[in-house]
C-alpha positions in Angstrom: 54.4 -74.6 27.6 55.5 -78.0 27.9 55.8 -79.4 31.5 58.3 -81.9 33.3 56.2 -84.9 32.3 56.1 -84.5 28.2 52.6 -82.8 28.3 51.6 -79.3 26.8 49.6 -76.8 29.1 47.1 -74.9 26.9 44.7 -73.5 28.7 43.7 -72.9 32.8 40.4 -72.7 34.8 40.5 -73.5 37.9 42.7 -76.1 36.9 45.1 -76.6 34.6 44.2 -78.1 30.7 47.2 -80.1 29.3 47.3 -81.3 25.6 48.8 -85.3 25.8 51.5 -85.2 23.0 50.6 -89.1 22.6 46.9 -87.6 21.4 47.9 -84.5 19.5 47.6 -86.5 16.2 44.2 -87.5 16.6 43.1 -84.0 15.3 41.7 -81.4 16.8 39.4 -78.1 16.0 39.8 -74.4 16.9 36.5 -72.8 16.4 34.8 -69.2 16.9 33.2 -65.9 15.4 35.8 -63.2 14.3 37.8 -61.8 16.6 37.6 -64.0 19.4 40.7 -65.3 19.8 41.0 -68.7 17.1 44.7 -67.2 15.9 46.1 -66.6 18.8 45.2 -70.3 20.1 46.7 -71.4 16.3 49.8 -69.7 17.3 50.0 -71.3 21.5 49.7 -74.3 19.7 52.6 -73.9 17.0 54.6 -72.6 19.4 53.7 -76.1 21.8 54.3 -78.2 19.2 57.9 -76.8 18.6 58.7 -76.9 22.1 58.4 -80.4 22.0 60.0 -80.7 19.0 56.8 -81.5 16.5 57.2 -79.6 13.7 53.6 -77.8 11.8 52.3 -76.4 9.0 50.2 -73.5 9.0 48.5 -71.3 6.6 49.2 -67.5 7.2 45.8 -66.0 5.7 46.1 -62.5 7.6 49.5 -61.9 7.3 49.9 -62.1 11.0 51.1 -65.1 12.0 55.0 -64.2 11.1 55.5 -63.0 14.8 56.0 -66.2 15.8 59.8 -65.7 14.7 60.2 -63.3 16.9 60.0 -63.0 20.8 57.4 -61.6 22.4 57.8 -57.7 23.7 55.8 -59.0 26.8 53.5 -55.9 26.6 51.1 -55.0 29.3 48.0 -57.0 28.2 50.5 -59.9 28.2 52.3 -59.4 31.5 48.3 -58.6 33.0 47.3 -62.2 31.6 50.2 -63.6 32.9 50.0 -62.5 36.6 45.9 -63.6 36.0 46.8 -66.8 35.2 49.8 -67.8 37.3 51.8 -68.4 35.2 55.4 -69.5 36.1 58.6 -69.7 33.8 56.8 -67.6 31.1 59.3 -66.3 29.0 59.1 -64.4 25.6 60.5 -66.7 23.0 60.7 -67.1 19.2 60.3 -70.4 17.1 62.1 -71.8 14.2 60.4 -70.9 11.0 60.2 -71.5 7.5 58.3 -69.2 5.2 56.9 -70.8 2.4 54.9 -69.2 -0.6 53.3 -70.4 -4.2 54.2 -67.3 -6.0 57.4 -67.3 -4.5 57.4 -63.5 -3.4 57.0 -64.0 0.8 58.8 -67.2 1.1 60.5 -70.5 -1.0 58.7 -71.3 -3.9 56.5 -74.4 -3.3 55.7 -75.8 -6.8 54.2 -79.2 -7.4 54.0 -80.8 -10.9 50.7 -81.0 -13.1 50.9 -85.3 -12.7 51.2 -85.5 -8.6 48.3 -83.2 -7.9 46.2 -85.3 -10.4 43.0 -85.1 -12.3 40.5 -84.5 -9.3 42.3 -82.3 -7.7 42.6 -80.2 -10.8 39.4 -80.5 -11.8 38.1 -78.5 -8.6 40.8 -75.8 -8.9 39.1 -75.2 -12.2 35.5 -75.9 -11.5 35.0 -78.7 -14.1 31.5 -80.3 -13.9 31.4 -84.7 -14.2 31.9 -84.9 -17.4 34.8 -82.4 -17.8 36.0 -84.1 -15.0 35.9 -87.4 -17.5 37.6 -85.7 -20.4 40.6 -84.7 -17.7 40.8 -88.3 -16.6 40.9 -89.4 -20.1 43.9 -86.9 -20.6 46.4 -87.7 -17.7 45.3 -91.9 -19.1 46.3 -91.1 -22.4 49.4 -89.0 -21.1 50.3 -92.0 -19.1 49.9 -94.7 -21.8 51.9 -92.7 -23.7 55.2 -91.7 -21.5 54.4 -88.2 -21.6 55.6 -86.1 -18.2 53.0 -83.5 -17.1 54.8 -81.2 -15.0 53.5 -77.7 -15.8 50.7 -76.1 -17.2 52.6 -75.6 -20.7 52.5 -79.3 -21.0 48.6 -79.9 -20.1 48.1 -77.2 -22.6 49.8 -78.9 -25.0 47.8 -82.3 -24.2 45.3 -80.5 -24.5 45.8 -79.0 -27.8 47.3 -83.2 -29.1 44.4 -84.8 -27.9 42.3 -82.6 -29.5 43.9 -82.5 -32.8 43.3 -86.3 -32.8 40.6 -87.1 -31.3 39.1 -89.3 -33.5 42.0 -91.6 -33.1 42.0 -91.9 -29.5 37.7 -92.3 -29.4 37.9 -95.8 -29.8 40.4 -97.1 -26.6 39.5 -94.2 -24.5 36.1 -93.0 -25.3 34.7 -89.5 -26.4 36.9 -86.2 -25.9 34.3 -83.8 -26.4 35.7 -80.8 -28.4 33.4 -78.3 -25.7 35.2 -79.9 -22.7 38.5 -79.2 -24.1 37.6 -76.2 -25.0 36.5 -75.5 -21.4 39.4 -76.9 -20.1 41.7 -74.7 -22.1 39.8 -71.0 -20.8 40.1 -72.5 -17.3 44.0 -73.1 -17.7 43.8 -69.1 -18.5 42.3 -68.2 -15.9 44.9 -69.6 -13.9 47.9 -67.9 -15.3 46.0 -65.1 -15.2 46.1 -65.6 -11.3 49.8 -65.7 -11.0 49.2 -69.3 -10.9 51.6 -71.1 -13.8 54.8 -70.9 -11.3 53.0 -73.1 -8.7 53.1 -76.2 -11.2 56.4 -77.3 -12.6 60.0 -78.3 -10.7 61.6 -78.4 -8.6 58.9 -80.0 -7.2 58.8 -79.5 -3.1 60.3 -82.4 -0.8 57.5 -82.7 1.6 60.5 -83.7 4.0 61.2 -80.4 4.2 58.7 -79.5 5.9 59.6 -82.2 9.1 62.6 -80.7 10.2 63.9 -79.5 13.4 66.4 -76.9 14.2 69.7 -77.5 16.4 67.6 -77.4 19.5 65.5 -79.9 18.7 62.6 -77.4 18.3 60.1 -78.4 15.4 60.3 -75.9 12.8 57.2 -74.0 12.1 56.7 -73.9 8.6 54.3 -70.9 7.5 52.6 -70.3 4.4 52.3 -66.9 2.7 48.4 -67.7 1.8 46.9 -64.0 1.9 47.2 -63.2 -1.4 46.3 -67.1 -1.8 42.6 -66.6 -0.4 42.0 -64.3 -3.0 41.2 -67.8 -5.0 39.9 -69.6 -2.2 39.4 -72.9 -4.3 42.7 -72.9 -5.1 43.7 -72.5 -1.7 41.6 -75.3 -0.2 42.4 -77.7 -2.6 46.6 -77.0 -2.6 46.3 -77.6 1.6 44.1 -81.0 0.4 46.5 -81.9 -1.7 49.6 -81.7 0.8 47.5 -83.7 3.2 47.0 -86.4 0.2 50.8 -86.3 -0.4 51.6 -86.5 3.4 49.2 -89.4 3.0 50.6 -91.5 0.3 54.6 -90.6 1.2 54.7 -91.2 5.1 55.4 -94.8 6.5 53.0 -96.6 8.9 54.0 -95.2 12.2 51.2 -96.8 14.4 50.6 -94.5 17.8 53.6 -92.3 17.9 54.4 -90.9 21.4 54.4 -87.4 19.8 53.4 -86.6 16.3 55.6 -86.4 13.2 53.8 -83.4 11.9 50.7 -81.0 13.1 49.2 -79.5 10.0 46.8 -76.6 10.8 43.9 -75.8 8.0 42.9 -72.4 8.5 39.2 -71.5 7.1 38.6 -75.0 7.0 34.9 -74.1 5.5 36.9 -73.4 2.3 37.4 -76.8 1.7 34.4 -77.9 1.9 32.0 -75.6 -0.2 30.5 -77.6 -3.2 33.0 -80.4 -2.8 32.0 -83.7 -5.1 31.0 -86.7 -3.4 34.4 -88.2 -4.8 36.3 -84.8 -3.1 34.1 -85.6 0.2 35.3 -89.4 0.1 38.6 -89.0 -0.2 38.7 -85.7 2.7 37.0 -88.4 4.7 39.7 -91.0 4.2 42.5 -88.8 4.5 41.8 -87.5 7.8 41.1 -90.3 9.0 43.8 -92.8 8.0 46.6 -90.0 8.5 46.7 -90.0 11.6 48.4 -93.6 11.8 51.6 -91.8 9.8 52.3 -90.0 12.6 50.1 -86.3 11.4 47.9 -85.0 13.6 45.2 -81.8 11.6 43.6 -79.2 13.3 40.7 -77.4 11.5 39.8 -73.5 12.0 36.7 -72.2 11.3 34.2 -70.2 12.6 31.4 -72.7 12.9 31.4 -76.8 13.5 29.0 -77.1 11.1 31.0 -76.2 8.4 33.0 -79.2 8.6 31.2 -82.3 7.4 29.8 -84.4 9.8 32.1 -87.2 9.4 35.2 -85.8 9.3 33.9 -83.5 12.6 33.2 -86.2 14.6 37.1 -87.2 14.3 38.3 -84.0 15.8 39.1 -85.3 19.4 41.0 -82.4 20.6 38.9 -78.9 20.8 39.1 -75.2 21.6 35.9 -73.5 21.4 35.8 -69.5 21.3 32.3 -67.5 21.6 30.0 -67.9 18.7 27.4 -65.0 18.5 24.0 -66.0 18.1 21.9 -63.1 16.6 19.9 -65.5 13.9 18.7 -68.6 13.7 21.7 -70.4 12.0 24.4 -69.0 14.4 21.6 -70.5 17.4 21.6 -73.6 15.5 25.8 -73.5 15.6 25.4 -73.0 19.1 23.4 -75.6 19.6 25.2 -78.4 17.5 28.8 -77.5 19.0 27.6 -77.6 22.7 26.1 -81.2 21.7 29.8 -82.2 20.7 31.8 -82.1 24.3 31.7 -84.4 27.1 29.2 -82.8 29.4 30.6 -81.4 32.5 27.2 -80.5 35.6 29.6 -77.4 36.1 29.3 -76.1 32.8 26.2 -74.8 30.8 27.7 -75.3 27.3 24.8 -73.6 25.4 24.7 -70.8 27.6 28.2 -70.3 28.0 29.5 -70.8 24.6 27.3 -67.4 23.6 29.4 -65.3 26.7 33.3 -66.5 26.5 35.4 -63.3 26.0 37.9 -62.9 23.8 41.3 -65.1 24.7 38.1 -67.5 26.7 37.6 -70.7 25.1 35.4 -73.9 25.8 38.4 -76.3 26.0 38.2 -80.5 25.3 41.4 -82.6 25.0 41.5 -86.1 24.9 43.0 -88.0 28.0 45.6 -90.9 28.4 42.9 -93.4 27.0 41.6 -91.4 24.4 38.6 -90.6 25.5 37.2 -86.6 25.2 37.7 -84.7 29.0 34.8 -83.3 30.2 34.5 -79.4 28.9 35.7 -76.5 30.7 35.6 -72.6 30.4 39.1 -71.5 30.7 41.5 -68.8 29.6 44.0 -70.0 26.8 47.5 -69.3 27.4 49.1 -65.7 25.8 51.9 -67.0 23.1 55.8 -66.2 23.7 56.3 -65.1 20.6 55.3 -61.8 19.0 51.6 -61.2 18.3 51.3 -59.8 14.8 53.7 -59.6 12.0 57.0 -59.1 11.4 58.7 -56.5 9.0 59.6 -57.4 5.8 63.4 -57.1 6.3 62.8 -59.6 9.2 61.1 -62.0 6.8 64.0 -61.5 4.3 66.6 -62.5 5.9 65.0 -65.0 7.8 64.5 -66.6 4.6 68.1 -66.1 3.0 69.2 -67.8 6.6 67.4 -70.8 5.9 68.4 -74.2 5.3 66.5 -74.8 2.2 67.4 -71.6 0.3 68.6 -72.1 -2.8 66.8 -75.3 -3.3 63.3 -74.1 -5.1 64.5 -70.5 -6.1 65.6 -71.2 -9.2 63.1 -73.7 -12.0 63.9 -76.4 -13.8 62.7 -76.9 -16.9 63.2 -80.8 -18.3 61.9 -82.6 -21.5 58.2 -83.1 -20.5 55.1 -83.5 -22.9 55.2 -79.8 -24.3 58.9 -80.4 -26.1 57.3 -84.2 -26.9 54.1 -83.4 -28.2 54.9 -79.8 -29.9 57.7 -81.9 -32.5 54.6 -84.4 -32.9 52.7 -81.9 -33.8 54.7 -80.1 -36.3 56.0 -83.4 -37.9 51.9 -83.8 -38.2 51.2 -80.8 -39.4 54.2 -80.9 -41.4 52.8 -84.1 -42.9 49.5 -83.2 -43.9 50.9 -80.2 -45.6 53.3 -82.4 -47.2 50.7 -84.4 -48.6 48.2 -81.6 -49.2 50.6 -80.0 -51.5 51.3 -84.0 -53.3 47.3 -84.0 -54.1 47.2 -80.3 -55.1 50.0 -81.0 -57.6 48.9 -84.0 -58.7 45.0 -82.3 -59.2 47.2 -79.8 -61.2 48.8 -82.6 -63.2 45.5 -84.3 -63.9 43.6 -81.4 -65.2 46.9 -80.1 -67.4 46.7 -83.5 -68.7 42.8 -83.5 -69.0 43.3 -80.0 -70.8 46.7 -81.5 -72.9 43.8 -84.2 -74.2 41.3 -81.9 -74.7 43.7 -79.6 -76.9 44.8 -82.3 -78.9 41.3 -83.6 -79.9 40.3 -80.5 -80.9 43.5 -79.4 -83.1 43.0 -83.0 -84.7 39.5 -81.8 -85.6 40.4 -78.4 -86.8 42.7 -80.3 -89.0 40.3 -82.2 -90.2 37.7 -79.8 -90.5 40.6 -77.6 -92.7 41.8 -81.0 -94.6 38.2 -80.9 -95.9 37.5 -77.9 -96.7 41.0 -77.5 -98.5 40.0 -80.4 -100.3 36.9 -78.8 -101.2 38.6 -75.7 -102.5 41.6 -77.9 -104.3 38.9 -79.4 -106.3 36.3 -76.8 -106.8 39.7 -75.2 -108.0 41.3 -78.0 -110.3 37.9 -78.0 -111.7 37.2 -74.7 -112.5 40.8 -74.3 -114.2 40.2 -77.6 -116.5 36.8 -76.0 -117.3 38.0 -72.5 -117.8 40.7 -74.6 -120.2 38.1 -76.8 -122.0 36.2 -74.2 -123.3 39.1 -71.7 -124.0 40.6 -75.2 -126.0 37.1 -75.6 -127.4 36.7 -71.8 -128.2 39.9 -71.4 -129.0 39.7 -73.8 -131.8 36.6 -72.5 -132.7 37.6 -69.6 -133.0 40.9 -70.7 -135.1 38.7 -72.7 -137.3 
């Protein structure tokens, strides 16, 4: 609920807490065990930030979070809470929303390309270790030097499948492409597809304008992300919400200290991103969150526990809701202990003490005031949200999607010249080649040993003709001489004998 003066009531104690648009990008986090309340306060917030015409991004990882594009029925818990709180010019009241979904079955497709989520990036989705990680770097280098487009996972494969065909030629300028690594590579790309993945990479690749809209009100749109079937690969998950942040990043224009954000992006099971993250992943988490901020995007973590988050990027969340956090062992009393240490102190409050008692729809609430400095922490009751609480039917979500402006624009893929058409002619002419000149040196080994065999024919007959010149000369003369013999001694006999 946004009030004559620009600013945002969230929650009430005995007095009221008011969220400073001016302040809403310098992050926040909505924290708490399971079932205490951290979606509902997701979804007051959303439907804040719309009212004052901010538009978000959130991650739908219950399939719940679709009521918000519908009005509240205003059932009795709600109307209870209401009259509780004082409330005055609550009305139910749906938001603008955009459903959005990787696999493209619960929303528009959202599809990057292979090149603009990058080698790091990848490399997490498929658990690569350093020196996989190298090889990958080496690929999109040599893809680069080379022209190639990398829009989809058929074209990695087939960079893949190039690079290690010649490896030995690229070893010198680039360095080693280990045969294992590319082997490695290759199973992990199956993995993927085998995840429903492959339709995520390729084009049209999403407009991450689309996503800072506002309807004809001037509400922000809402834009929700399909992500339960999503968190069944949680890496994948954490590292596509990284890499829109990145994007957001590197695309917005300086805005300084905006009087409202551009954009609020909400990270839901923000612990996700963090589990066995690189130093390099850890850097650059670091440096996003904190230079984004100055485009105009304010993020908002959810988890259950503060110490999930890494300690620097924790200690730039300025803007806080804190629900119960049960402490049955030693790590949850250790929780406790380290989010109580993080809010302004108030005398009024026990933090530690209370933290362990807050009901469900009670939070520990922190904003940041006019200066930007944290408000001192109070236990109050967050507001109920106007819109429905749970999801929406299917036929709802249908033509909720056919009604929106972007449909029509990422349905249907596109499917250009990249690196797979490039590289698979390559490959054949290669192939083609060597085959080519496998079948010159066979003939010409044929060749040389019908001529070695031609030689060794015609040496041989010459001897056999030789060997029979002799031996008929033998024969001609053993013969000429036994006929004169046999006719000397008939002549001598015979004229003996006629004497």
């Amino acid at each position: 609920m946004v009030d004559p003066s620009g600013n945002c009531l969230i929650a009430k104690s005995d007095k009221e807490l008011f969220l400073i648009p001016g302040m809403a990008n310098r992050h926040g986090l909505i924290a708490g065990a399971t079932g205490t309340g951290k979606t509902v306060s997701l979804q007051v917030l959303a439907e804040t930030f719309s009212a004052m015409g901010v538009p978000t991004f959130l991650a739908d990882v219950k399939g719940d979070l679709s009521g918000i594009a519908k009005a509240g029925a205003n059932p009795p818990k709600i109307a209870e809470r209401v009259r509780d709180m004082k409330l005055t010019g609550y009305t139910p009241q749906a938001c603008p929303v955009c459903f959005w979904d990787l696999y493209g079955k619960r929303g528009h497709p959202l599809r990057t390309t292979i090149s603009e989520m990058g080698p790091l990036l990848l490399s997490r989705i498929l658990n690569l270790n350093e020196v996989q990680s190298g090889v990958m770097s080496l690929l999109f280098r040599i893809a680069d030097d080379n022209g190639l487009l990398l829009l989809d996972l058929k074209d990695l494969r087939k960079m893949l499948e190039y690079a290690g065909e010649n490896r030995n030629a690229f070893t010198s300028e680039y360095g080693n492409l280990s045969p294992a690594s590319i082997g490695t590579i290759q199973r992990g790309l199956l993995v993927l597809e085998e995840h429903g993945v492959e339709q995520f990479f390729g084009e049209p690749a999403v407009d991450l304008m689309d996503f800072i809209q506002t309807d004809s009100q001037g509400r922000g749109i809402v834009n929700i992300l399909a992500a339960d079937q999503l968190m069944q690969s949680p890496v994948l998950y954490s590292t596509f919400l990284l890499w829109l942040l990145s994007e957001l990043f590197e695309q917005l224009p300086e805005t300084g200290d905006p009087e409202k954000p551009k954009l609020v992006f909400f990270f839901d099971e923000a612990h996700l991103l963090f589990n066995e993250a690189s130093k390099v992943l850890l850097e650059k988490i670091e440096q996003v969150v904190r230079l984004i901020r100055s485009k105009g995007v304010g993020v908002y973590f959810i988890t259950q526990n503060p110490l999930d988050i890494a300690d620097n990027v924790l200690g730039q969340l300025g803007n806080r809701i804190q629900h119960a956090i049960r402490a049955y062992t030693p790590k949850d009393l250790k929780a406790v202990k380290a989010a109580s240490e993080t809010f302004r102190a108030n005398p009024a409050v026990n933090v530690e003490e209370t933290i362990t008692q807050l009901g469900v729809g009670e939070a520990l609430v922190s904003f940041l005031d006019e200066k930007g400095v944290p408000s001192m922490v109070e236990r109050a009751k967050v507001l109920p949200p106007q819109s429905q609480i749970g999801a929406i039917t299917d036929d709802e979500r249908k033509s909720i999607i056919e009604r929106s402006p972007v449909f029509g624009a990422y349905e249907k893929t596109v499917d250009r010249e990249s690196a797979f058409e490039i590289l698979h002619k390559r490959l054949e002419d290669q192939r083609s080649g060597r085959q080519q000149q496998e079948l010159e040196q066979k003939q010409m080994k044929e060749k040389q040993q019908e001529e070695r065999a031609r030689r060794s024919n015609r040496s041989a007959g010459g001897k056999i003709l030789g060997d029979l010149a002799k031996y008929a000369g033998r024969t001609v003369t053993r013969q000429i001489g036994t006929t004169i013999g046999r006719q000397i001694v008939r002549g001598i006999l015979g004229s003996l004998l006629r004497k």
